[in-house]
N, C-alpha and C positions, 0 to 999 in steps of 0.2 A: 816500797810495796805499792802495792793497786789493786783497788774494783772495780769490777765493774757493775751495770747495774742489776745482772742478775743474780749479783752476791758470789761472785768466780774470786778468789784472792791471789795474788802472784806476791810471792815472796820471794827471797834469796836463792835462786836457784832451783824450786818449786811450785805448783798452781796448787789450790785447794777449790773442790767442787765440790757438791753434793755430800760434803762431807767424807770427802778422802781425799787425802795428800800424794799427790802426784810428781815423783823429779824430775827432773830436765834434763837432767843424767850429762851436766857437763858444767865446768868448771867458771864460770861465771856467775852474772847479774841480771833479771830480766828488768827492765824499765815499764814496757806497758804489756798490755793484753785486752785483747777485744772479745767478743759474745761468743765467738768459735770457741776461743781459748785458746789461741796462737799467739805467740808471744814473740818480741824484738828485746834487745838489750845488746849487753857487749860480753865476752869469752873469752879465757886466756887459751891464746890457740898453742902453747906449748913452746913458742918463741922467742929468743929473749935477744935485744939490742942494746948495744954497744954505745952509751951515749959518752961514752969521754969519762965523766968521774963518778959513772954508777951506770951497772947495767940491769936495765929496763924489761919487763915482760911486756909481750907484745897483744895490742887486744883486738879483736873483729867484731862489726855488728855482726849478729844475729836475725833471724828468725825458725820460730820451734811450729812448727803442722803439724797435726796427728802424728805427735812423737818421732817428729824426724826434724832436726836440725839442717839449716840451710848456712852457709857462713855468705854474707854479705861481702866480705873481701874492701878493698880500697881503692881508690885513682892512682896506685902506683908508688903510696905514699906508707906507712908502717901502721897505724892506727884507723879502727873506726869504730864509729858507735851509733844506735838505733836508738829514737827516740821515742815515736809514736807508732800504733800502730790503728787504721779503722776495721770496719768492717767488713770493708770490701777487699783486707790484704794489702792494701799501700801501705808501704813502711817509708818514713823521712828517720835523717839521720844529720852524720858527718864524717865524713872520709877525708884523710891524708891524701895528697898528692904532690909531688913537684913543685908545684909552685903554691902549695900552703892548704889550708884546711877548707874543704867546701863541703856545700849541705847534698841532701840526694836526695831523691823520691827511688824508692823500687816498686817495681810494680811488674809483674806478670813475668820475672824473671830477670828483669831489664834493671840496671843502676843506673840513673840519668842525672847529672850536674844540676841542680835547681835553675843556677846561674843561664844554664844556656836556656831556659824555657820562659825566660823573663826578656823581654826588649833589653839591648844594651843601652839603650839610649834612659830608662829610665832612673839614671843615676844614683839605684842602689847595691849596694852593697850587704848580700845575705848573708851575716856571720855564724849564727844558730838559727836552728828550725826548733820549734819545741811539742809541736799537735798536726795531727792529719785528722781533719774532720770526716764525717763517714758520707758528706757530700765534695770531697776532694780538696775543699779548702785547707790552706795550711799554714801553721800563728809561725812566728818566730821575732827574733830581733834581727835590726841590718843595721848600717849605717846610711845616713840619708841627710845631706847638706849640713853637713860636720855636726851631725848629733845622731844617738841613738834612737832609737825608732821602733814602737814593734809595729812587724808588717800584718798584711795579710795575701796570699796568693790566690786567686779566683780562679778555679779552670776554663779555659776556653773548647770551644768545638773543633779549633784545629789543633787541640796536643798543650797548647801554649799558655802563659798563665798572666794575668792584669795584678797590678799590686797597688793595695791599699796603704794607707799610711792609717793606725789607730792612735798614733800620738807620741810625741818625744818623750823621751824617758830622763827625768831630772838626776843630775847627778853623773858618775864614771862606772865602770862596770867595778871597781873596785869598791865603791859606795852603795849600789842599786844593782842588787841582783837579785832579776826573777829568770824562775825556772819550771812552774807549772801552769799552762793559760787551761781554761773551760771554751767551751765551745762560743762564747761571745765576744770573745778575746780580753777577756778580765785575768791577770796571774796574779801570781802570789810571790813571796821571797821574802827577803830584808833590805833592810836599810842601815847604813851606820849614820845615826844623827850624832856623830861626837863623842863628847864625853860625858855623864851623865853626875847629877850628885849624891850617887851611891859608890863610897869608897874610892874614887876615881876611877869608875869602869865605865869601858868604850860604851855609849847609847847604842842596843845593835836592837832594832825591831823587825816581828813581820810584818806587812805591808800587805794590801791591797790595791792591784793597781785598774781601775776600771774608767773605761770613755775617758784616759787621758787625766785625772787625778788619782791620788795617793794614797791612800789612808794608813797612817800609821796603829797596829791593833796592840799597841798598849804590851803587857805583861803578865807575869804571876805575881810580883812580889821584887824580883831582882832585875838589873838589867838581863838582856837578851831572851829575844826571843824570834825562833823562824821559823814562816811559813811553809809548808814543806805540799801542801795540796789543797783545792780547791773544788768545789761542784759548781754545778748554772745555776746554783739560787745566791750564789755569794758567800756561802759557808766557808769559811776557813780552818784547817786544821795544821798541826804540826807543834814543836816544843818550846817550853819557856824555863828560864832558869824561877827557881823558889827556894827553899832548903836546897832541890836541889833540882833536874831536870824532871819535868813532867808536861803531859800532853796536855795539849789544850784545842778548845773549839772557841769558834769568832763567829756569833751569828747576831745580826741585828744592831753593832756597837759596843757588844756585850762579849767580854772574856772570860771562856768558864773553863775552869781544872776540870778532865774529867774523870779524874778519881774520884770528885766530889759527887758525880752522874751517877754512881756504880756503886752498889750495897755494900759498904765499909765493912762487913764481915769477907767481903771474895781473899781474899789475901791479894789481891792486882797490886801491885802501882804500875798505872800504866806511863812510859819514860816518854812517847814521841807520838804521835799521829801521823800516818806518811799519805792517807788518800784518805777521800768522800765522794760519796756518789748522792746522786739526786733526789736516793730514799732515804738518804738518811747514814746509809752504814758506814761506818768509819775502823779502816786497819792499821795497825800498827806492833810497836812494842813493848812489849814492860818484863816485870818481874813476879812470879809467884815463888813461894817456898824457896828463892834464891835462885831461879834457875830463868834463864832470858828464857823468854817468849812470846811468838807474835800471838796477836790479839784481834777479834772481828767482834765491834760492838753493832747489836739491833738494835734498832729507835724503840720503843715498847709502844708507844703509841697504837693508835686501830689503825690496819693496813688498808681497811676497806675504804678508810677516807682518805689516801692518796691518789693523787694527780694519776690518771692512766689513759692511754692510748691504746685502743684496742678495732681489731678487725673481724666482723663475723657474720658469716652470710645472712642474706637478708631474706625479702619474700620472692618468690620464685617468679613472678610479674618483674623483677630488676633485672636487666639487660644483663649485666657481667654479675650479680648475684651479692654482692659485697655491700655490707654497711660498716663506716668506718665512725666509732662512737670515742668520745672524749668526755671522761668524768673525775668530778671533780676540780671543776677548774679552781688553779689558786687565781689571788690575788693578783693584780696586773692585765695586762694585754696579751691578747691569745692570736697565734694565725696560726692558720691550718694549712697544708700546703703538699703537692702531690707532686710528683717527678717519675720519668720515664727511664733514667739514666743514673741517677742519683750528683746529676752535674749542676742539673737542670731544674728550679723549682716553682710553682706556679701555685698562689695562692688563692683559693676556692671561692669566688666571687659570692657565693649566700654561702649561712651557716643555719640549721634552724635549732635553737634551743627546746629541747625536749620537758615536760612538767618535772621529768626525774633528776633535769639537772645534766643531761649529758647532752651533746651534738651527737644527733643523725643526719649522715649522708649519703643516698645513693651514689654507687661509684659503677654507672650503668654508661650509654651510649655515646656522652661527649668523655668519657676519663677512660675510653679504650687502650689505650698505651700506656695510662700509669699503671705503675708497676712498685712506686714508693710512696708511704704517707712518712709525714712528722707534723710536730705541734711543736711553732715556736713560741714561749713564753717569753715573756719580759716583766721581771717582777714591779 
């Protein structure tokens, strides 16, 4: 499952908005969804191969637009699958080919190899892609001087893309696997640390992986427990074994059950958390009256005191008419930052702090071409 932050939910085969459930009217999984409400994943297209001692249904990525399904298709190879999707429509993935599994961006109609849009000379190896940011960047793990690596892709003005290295990742893919980053390139997953001194079971934890350290988040009670989603504040969600599986949130150091959150009268138990978004909302699954169902918990909190980004005309003496205000700043370092392209980002040389607490900025005669705000935090 996933949110987004304007509380959109994708589920199994379904989105939920404004409070009605919506299908996808096909035979799949959707993976993410952005602020349109267009959605990527993977489809059983009705195919079934022949693998030697079991035959196999065949899957394609996706994408869903205003109720029309797109099929993504492969490199000539049986399989593919849709990772991320932004908001400008770029979907990453992984497509089957000939000579083995490679990543893709689509974009404007177009399926393109990642691999070719990267220098060859750069000596990696792109095995998963996992995020497309809604400024074209894009997280994944590769391989990189005989260790795993998650990258980062930068776009360039010719098409092409620069790669960062955000740090080795300790351990095998069979030990250390993450599979949800946030936009700073912080993911989530598990870890197997062994074997644990409860009953002889495997030590299996979720993890945090951020700027290159680890953090292991502990438990409910029993071993195992995995990360299954993350936001940009470092919140963690997803399941922990206890009596028995239940969901759980990771904020601050702190691991909290959050049937414990939730008025022990609801009949819930909620089993699993699958996403978090930046306000706070967290989706997932549990149990009422016996019967599976997903679940969208609200923070209860006062909305008025969250972080917000907002745009709205100014006084009619401002050149392009636009004041772009920021309230509520949390904790940490703020920049403010404006783009033409959403490729391109250029940080606002003054800010001026308001009595009320917010930034106002004319966006008059030198910010003629921007056409994009965001506000990068760092907590």
């Amino acid at each position: 499952m996933a949110v987004t932050e304007d509380g959109q939910v994708l589920g199994n085969g379904w989105i939920w908005r404004n409070g009605v459930r919506v299908s996808l009217g096909l035979k799949g999984s959707g993976t993410a969804i952005n602020r349109k409400g267009h959605v990527v994943g993977s489809y059983l297209t009705g195919e079934w191969y022949n693998a030697g001692l079991a035959i196999v249904p065949v899957q394609h990525a996706f994408v869903w637009q205003d109720e029309k399904m797109t099929d993504l298709g492969t490199f000539g190879g049986l399989n593919s699958y849709a990772s991320s999707i932004n908001n400008s429509d770029q979907v990453v993935g992984v497509a089957d080919s000939s000579q083995g599994r490679q990543t893709f961006l689509w974009q404007n109609g177009v399926k393109t190899p990642l691999a070719s849009l990267v220098s060859a000379t750069s000596g990696w190896k792109l095995e998963s892609v996992n995020r497309i940011l809604d400024d074209g960047r894009v997280l994944g793990i590769g391989s990189f001087q005989n260790g795993r690596h998650i990258y980062q892709l930068t776009p360039q003005p010719d098409g092409f893309y620069t790669v960062t290295d955000l740090g080795q990742l300790t351990g095998t893919e069979s030990t250390l696997s993450l599979s949800k980053f946030n936009d700073l390139g912080w993911a989530t997953g598990l870890s197997d640390f062994g074997w644990s001194n409860v009953g002889g079971m495997a030590d299996i934890q979720a993890v945090l992986w951020k700027a290159g350290t680890m953090t292991a988040l502990g438990n409910l009670g029993s071993p195992a427990s995995y990360g299954l989603g993350l936001n940009n504040r470092g919140d963690v969600v997803g399941e922990s074994n206890s009596q028995s599986y239940r969901a759980f949130l990771w904020r601050g150091g702190m691991i909290y059950d959050l049937n414990s959150q939730i008025p022990s009268d609801s009949g819930w138990v909620l089993v699993d958390a699958d996403a978090i978004n930046d306000a706070g909302q967290i989706v997932g699954h549990g149990m009422i009256e016996g019967v599976h169902r997903a679940f969208l918990l609200d923070p209860t909190d006062d909305l008025s005191k969250r972080f917000r980004l907002t745009l709205r005309p100014a006084p009619i003496s401002t050149e392009r008419g636009l004041h772009l205000e920021v309230g509520n700043v949390p904790a940490g370092q703020i920049t403010l930052e404006a783009s033409s392209d959403l490729g391109h980002w250029t940080a606002f040389a003054t800010t001026n702090l308001n009595t009320n607490g917010t930034w106002t900025i004319a966006v008059d005669g030198a910010e003629k071409s921007v056409l994009f705000f965001r506000a990068i935090v760092k907590p």
